[in-house]
N, CA, C and O atoms as CSV, one atom per row, in Angstrom:
chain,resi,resn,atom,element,x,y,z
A,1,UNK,N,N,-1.355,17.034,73.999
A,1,UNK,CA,C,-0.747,16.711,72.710
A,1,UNK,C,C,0.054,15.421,72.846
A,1,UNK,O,O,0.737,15.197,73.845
A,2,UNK,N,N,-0.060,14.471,71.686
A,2,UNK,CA,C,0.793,13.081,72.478
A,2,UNK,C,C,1.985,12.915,71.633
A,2,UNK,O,O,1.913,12.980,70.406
A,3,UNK,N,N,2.875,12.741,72.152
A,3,UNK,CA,C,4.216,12.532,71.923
A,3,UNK,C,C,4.426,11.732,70.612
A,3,UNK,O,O,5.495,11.838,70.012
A,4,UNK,N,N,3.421,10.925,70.146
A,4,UNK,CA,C,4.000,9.927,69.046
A,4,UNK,C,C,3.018,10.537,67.772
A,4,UNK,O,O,2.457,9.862,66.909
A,5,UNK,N,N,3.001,11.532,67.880
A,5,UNK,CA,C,2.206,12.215,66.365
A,5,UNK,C,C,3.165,12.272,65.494
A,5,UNK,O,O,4.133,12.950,65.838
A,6,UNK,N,N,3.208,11.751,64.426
A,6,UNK,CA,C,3.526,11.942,63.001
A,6,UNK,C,C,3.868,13.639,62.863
A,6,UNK,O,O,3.310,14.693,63.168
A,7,UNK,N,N,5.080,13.227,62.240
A,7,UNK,CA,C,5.096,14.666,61.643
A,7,UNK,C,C,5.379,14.725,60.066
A,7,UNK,O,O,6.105,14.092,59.300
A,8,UNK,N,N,4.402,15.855,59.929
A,8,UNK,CA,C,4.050,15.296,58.165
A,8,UNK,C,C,5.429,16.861,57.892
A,8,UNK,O,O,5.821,17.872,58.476
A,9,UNK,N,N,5.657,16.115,56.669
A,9,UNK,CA,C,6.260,16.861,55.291
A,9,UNK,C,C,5.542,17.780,54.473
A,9,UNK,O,O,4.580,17.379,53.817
A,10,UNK,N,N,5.925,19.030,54.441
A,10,UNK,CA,C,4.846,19.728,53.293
A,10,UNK,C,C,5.303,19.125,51.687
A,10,UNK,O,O,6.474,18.872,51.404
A,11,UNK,N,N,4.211,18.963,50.775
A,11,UNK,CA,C,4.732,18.317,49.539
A,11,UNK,C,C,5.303,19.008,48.908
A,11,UNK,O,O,5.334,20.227,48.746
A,12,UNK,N,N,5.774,18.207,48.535
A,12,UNK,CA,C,7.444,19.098,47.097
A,12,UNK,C,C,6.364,18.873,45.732
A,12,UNK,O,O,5.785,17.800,45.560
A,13,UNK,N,N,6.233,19.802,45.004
A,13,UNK,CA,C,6.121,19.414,43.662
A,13,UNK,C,C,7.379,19.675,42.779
A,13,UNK,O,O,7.952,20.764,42.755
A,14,UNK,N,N,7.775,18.542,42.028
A,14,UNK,CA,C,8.712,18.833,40.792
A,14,UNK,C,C,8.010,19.217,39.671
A,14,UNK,O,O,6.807,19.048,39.470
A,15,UNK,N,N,9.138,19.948,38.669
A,15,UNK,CA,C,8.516,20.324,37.457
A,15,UNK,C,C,9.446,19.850,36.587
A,15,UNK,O,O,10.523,20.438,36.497
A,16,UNK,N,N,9.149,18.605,35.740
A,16,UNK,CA,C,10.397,18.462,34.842
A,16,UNK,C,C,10.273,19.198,33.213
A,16,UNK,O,O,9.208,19.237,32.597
A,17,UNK,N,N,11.039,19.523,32.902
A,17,UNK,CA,C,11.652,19.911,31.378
A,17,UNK,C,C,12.017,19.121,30.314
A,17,UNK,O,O,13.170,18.689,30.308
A,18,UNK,N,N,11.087,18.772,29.188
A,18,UNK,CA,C,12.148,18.320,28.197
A,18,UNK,C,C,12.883,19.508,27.750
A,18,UNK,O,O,12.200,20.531,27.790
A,19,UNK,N,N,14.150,19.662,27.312
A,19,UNK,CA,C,14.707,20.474,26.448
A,19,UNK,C,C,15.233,20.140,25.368
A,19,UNK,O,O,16.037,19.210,25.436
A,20,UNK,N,N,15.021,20.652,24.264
A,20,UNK,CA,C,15.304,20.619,22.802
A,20,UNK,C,C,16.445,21.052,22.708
A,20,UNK,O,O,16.875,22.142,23.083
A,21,UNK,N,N,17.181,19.885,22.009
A,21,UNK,CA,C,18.785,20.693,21.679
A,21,UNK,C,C,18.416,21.421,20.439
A,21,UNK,O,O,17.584,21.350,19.534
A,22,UNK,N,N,19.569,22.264,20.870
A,22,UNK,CA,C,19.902,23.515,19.437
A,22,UNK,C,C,19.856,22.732,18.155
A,22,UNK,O,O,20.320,21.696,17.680
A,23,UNK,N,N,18.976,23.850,17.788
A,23,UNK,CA,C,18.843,23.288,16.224
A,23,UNK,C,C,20.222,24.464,15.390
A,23,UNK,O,O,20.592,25.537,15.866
A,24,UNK,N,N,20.646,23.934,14.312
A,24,UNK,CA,C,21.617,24.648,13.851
A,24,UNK,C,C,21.158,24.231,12.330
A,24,UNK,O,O,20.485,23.242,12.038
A,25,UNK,N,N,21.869,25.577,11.107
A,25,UNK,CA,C,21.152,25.805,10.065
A,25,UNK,C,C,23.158,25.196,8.930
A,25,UNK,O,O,24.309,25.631,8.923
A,26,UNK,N,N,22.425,24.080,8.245
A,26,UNK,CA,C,23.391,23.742,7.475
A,26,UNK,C,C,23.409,24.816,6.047
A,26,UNK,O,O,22.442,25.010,5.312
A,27,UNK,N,N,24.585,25.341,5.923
A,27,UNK,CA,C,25.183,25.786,4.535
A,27,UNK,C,C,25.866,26.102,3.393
A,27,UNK,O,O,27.075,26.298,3.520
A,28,UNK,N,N,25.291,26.215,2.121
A,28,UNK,CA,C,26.425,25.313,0.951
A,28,UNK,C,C,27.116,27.250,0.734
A,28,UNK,O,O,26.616,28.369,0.619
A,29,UNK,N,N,28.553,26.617,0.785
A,29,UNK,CA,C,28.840,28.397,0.338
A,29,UNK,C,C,29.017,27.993,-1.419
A,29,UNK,O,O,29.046,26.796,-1.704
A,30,UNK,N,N,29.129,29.021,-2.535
A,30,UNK,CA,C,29.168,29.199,-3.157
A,30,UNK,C,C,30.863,29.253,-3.755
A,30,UNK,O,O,31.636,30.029,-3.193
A,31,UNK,N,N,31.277,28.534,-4.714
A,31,UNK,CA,C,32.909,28.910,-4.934
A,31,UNK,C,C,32.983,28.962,-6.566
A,31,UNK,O,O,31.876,29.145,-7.073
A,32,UNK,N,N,34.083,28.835,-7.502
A,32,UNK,CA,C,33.955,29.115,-8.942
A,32,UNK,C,C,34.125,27.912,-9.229
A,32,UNK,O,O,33.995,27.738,-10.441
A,33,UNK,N,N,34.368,26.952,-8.643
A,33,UNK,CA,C,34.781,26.055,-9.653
A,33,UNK,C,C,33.678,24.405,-9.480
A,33,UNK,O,O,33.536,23.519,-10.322
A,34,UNK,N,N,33.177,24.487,-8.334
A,34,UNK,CA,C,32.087,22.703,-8.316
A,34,UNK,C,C,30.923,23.677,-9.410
A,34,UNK,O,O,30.639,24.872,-9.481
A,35,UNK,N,N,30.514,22.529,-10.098
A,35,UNK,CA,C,29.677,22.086,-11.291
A,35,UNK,C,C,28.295,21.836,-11.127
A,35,UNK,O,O,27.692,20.890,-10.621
A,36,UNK,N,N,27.787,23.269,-11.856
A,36,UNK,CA,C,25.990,23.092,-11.197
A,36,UNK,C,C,25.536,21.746,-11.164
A,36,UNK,O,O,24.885,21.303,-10.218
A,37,UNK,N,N,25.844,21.104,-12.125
A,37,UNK,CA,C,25.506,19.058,-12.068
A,37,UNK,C,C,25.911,18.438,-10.320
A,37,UNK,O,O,25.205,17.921,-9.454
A,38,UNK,N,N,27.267,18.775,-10.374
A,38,UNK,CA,C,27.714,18.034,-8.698
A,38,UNK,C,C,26.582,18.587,-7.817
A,38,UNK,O,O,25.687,17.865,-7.379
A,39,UNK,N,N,26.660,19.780,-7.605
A,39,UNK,CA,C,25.922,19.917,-6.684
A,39,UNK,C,C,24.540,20.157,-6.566
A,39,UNK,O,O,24.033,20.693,-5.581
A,40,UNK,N,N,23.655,19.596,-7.988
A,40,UNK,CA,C,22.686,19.744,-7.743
A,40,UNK,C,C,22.220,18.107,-7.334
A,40,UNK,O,O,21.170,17.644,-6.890
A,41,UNK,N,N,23.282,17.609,-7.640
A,41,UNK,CA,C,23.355,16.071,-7.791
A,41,UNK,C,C,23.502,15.596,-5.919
A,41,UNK,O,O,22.585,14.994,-5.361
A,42,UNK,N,N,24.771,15.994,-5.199
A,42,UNK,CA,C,25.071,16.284,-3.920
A,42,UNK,C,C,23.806,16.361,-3.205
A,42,UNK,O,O,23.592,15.547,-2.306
A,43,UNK,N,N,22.608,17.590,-3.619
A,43,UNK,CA,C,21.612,17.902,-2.984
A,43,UNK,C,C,20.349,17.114,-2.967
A,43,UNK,O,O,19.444,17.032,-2.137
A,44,UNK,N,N,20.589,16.453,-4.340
A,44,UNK,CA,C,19.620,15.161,-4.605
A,44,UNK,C,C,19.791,13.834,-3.432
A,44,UNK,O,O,19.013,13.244,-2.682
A,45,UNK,N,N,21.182,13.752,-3.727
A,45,UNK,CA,C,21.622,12.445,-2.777
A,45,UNK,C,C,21.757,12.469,-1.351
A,45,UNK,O,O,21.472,11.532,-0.605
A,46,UNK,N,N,22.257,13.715,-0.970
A,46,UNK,CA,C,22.769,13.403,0.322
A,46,UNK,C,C,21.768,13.923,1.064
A,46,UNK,O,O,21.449,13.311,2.084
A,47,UNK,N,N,21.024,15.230,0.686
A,47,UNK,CA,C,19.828,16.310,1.205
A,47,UNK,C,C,18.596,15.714,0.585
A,47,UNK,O,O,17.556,16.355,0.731
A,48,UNK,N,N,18.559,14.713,-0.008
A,48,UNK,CA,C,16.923,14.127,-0.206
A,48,UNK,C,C,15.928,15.498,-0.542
A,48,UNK,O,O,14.869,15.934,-0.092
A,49,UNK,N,N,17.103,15.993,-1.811
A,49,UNK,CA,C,15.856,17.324,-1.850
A,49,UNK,C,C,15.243,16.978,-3.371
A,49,UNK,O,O,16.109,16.516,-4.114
A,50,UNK,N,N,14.499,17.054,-3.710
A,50,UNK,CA,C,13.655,16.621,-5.672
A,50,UNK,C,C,15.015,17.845,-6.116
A,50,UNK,O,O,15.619,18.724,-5.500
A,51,UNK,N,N,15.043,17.293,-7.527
A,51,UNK,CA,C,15.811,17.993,-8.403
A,51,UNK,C,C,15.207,19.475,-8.944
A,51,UNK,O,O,15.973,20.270,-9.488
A,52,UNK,N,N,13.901,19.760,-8.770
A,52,UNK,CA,C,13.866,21.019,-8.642
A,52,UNK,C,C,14.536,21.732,-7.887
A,52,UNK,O,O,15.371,22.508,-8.351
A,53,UNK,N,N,14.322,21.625,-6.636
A,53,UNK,CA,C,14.514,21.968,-5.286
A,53,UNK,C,C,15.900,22.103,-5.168
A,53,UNK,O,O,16.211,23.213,-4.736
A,54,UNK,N,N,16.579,21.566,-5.337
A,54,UNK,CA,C,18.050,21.321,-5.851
A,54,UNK,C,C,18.800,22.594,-6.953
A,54,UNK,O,O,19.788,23.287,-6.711
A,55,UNK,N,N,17.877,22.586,-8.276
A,55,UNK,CA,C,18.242,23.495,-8.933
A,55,UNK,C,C,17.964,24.883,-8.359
A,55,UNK,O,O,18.838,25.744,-8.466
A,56,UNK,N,N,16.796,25.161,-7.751
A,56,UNK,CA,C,16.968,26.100,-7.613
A,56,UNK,C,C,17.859,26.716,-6.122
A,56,UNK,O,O,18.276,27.867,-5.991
A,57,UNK,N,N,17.968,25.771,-5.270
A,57,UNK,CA,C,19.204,26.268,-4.275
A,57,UNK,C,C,20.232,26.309,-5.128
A,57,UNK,O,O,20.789,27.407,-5.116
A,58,UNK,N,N,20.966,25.072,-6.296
A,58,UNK,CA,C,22.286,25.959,-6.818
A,58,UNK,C,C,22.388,27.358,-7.343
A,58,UNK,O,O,23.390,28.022,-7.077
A,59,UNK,N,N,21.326,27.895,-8.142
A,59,UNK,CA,C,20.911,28.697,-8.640
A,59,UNK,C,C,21.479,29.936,-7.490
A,59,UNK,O,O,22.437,30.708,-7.535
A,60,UNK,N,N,20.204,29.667,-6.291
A,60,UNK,CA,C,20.980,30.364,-4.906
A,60,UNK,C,C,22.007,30.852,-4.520
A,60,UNK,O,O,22.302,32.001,-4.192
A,61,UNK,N,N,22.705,29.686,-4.583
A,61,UNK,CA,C,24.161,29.565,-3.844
A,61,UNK,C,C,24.787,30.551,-5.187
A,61,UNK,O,O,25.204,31.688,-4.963
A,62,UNK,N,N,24.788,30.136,-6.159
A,62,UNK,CA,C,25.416,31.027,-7.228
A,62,UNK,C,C,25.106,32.338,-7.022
A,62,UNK,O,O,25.951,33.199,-6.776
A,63,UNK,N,N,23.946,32.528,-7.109
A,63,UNK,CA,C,23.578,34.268,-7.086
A,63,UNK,C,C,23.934,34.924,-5.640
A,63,UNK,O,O,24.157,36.134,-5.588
A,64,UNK,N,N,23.972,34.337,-4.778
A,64,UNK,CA,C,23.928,34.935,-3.695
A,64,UNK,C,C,25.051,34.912,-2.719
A,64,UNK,O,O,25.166,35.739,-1.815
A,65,UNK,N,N,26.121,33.636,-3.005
A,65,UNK,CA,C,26.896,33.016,-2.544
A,65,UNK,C,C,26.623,32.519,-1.082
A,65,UNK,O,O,27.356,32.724,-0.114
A,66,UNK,N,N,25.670,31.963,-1.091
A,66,UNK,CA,C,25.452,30.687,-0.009
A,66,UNK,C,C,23.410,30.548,-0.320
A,66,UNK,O,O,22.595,31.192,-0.982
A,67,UNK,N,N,23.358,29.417,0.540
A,67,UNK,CA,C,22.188,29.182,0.675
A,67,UNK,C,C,21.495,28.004,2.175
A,67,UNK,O,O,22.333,27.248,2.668
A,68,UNK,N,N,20.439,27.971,2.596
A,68,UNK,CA,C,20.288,27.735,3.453
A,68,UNK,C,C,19.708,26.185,2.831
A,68,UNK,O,O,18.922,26.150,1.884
A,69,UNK,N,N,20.262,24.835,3.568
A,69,UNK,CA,C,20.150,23.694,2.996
A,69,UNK,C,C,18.946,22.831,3.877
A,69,UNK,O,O,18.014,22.223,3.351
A,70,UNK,N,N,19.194,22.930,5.265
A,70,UNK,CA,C,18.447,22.461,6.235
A,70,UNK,C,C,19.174,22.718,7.616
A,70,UNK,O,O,20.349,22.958,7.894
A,71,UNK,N,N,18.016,22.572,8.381
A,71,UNK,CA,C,18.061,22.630,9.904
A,71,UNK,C,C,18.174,21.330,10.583
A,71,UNK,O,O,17.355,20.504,10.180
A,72,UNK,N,N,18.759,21.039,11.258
A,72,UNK,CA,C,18.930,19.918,11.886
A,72,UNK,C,C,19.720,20.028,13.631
A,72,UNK,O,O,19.980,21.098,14.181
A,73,UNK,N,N,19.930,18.895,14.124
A,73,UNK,CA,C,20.926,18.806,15.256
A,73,UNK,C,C,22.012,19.050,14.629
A,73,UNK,O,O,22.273,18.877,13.439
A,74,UNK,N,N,22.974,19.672,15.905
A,74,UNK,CA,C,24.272,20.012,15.834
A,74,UNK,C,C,25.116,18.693,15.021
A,74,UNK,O,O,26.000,18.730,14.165
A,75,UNK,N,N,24.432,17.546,15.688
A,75,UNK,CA,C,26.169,16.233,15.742
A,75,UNK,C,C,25.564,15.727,13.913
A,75,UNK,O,O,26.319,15.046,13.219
A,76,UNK,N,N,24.598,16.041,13.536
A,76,UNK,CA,C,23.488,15.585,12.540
A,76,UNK,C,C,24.562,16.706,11.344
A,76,UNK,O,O,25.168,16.313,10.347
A,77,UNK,N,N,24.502,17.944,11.816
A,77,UNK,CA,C,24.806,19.470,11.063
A,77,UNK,C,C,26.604,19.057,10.373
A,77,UNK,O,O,27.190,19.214,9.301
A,78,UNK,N,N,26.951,18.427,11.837
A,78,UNK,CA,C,28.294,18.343,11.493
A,78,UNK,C,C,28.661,17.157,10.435
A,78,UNK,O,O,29.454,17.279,9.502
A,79,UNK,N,N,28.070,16.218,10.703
A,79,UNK,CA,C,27.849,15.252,9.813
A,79,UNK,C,C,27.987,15.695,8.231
A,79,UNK,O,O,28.870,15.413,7.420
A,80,UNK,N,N,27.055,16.320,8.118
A,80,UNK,CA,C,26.569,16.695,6.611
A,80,UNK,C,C,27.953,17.708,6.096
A,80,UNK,O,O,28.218,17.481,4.915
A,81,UNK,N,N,28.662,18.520,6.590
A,81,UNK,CA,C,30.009,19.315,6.798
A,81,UNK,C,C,30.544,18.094,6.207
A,81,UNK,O,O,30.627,17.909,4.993
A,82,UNK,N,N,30.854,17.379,6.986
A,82,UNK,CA,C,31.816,16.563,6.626
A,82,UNK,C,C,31.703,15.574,5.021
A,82,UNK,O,O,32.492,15.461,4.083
A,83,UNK,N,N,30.776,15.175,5.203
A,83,UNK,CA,C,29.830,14.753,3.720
A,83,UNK,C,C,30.333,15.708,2.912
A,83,UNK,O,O,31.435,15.489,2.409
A,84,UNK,N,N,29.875,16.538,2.715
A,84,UNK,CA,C,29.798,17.351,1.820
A,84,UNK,C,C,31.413,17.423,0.937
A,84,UNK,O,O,31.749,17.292,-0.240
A,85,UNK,N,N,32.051,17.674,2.093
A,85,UNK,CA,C,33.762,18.014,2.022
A,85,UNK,C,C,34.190,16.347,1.533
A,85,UNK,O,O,34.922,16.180,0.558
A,86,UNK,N,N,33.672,15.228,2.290
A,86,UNK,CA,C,34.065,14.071,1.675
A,86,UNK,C,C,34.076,13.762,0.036
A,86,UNK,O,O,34.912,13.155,-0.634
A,87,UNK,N,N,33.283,14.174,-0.214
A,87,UNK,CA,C,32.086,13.550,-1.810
A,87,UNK,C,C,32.913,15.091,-2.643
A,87,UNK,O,O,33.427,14.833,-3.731
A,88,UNK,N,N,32.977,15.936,-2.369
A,88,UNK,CA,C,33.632,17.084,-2.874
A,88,UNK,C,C,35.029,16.999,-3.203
A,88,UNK,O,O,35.281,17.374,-4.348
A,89,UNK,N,N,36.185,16.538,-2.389
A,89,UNK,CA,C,37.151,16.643,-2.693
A,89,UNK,C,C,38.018,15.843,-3.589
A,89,UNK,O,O,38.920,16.124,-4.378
A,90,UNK,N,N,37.310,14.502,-3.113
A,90,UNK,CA,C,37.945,13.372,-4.464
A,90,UNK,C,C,37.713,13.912,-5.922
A,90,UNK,O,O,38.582,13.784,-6.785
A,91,UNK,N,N,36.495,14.525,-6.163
A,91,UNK,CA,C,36.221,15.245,-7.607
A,91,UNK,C,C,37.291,16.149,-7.172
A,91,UNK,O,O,38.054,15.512,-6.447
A,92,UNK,N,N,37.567,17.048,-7.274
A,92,UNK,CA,C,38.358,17.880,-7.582
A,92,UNK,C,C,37.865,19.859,-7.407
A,92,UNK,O,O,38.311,20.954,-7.748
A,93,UNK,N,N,36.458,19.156,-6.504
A,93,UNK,CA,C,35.800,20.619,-6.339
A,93,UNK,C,C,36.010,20.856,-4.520
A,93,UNK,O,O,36.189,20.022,-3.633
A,94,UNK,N,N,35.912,22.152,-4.475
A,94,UNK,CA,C,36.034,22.871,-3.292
A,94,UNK,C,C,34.784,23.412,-2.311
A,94,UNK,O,O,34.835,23.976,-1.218
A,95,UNK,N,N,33.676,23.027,-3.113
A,95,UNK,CA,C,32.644,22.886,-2.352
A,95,UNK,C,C,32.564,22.664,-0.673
A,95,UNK,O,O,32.951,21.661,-0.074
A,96,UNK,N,N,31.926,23.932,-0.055
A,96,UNK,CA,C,32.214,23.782,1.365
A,96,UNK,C,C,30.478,23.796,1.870
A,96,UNK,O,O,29.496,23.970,1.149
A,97,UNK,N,N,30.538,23.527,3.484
A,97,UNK,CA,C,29.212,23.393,3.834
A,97,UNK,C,C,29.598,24.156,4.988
A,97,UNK,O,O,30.807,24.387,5.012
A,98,UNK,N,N,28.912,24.636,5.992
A,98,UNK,CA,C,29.241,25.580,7.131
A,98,UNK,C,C,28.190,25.316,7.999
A,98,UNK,O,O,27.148,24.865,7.522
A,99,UNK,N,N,28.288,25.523,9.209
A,99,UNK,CA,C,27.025,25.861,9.984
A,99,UNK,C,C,27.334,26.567,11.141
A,99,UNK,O,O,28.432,26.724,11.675
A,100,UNK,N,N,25.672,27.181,11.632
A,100,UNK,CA,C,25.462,27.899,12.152
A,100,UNK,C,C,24.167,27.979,13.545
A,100,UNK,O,O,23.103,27.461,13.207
A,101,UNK,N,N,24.184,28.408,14.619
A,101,UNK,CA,C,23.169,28.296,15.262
A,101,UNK,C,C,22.229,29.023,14.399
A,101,UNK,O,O,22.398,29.959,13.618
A,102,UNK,N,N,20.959,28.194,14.820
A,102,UNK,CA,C,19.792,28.796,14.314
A,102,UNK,C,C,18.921,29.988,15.144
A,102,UNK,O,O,17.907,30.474,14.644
C-alpha cells in the first residue's frame, strides 16, 4: 500500500429550502358609526377590490361583524392596519383592521 494515496471524502449532499413567510389574513371589524360609502370607498382604494366586491364585504362586515379582506405578508398585513386606522380617523370614523395568522 503506498504511503502517498489520497484520501478521499465521502460526499456531503446539501438540501436547501426556500421557505415562505407566514402569510397572515387582513380584517375589517365592523363598528356603528364608519359609513357604508367610506368603506366601501377605503376597499376600492386601498384593497384594489371593484365596487361590487367592496359592497358586498361591507354588507359582510355589517352582518357579521368582520370580514376577511386579504392575505398577504405579515410587514405588508401591518401596513394595511395602519392605513386603514390612518384614512379612518381624520374622518371621524373608528373603523379598525386586525390581523391574524393564516
Amino acid at each position: 500500500m503506498p504511503a502517498d494515496a489520497p484520501v478521499l471524502e465521502p460526499e456531503v449532499l446539501e438540501e436547501t429550502r426556500t421557505r415562505l413567510s407566514p402569510r397572515w389574513k387582513v380584517l375589517l371589524l365592523n363598528d356603528d358609526v364608519s359609513t357604508f360609502d367610506f368603506v366601501i370607498q377605503l376597499l376600492v382604494t386601498l384593497f384594489h377590490k371593484d365596487h361590487a366586491e367592496a359592497a358586498r364585504l361591507t354588507h359582510e362586515i355589517h352582518r357579521t361583524g368582520s370580514a376577511l379582506i386579504t392575505v398577504t405578508n405579515r410587514e405588508r398585513a401591518e401596513l394595511y392596519v395602519e392605513q386603514v386606522r390612518s384614512l379612518a380617523r381624520p374622518r371621524g370614523f373608528p373603523l379598525t383592521a386586525t390581523i391574524e395568522p393564516e
